[in-house]
N, CA, C and O atoms as a GROMACS GRO file, in nm:
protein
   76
    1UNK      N    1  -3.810   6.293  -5.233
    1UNK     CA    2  -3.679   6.294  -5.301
    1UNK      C    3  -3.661   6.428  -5.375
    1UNK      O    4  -3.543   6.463  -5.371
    2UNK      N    5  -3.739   6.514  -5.441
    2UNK     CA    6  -3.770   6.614  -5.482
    2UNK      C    7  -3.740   6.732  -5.403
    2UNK      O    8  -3.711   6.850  -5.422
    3UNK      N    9  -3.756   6.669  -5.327
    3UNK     CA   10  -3.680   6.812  -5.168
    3UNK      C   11  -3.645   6.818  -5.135
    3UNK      O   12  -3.618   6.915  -5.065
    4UNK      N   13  -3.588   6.702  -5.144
    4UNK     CA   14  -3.431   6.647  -5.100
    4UNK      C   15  -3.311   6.746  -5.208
    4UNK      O   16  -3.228   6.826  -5.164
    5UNK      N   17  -3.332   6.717  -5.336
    5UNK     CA   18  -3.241   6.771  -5.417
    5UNK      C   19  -3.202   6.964  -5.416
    5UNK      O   20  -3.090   7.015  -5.422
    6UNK      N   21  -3.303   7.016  -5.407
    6UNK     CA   22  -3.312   7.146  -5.378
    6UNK      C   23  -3.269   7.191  -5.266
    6UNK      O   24  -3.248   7.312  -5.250
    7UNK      N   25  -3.240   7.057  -5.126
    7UNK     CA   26  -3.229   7.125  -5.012
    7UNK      C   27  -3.068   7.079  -5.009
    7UNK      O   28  -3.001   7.143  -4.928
    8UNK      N   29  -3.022   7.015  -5.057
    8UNK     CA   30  -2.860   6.945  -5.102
    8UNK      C   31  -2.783   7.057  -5.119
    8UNK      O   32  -2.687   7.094  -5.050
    9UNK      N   33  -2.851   7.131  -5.254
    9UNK     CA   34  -2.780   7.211  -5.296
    9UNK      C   35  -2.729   7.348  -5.257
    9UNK      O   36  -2.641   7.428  -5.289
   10UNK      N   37  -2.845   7.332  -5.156
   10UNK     CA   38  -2.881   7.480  -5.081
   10UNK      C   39  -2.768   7.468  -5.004
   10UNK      O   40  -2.684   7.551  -5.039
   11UNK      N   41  -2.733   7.402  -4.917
   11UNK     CA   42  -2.653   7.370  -4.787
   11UNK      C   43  -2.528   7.319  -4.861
   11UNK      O   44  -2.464   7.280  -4.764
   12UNK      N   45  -2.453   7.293  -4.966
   12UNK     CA   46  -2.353   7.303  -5.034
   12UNK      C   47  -2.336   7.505  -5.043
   12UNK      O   48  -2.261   7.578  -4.978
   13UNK      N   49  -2.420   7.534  -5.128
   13UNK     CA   50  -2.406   7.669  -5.130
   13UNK      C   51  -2.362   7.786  -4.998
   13UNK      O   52  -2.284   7.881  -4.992
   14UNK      N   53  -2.449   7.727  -4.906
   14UNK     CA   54  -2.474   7.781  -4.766
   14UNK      C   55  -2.375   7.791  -4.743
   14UNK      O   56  -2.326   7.902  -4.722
   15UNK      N   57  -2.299   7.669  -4.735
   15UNK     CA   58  -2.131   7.626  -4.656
   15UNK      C   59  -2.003   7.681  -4.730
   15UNK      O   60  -1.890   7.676  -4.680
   16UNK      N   61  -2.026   7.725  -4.837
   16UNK     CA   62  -1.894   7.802  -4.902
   16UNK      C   63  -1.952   7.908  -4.876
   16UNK      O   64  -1.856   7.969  -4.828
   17UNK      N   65  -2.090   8.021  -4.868
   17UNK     CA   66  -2.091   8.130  -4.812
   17UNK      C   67  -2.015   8.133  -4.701
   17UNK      O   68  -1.898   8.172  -4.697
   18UNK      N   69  -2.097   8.082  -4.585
   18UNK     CA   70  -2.024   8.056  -4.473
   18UNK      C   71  -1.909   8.065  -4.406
   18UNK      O   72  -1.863   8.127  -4.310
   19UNK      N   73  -1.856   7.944  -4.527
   19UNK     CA   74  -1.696   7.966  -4.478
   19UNK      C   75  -1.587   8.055  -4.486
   19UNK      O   76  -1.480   8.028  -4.430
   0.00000   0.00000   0.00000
């Protein structure tokens, strides 16, 4: 669950670079 949260946020972040 712990790596879960860090990897959430990452790929929120990722996707407004992205877009």
């Amino acid at each position: 669950m712990e790596r879960k949260a860090p990897i959430d946020a990452f790929q929120g972040v990722r996707a407004l670079l992205k877009a």
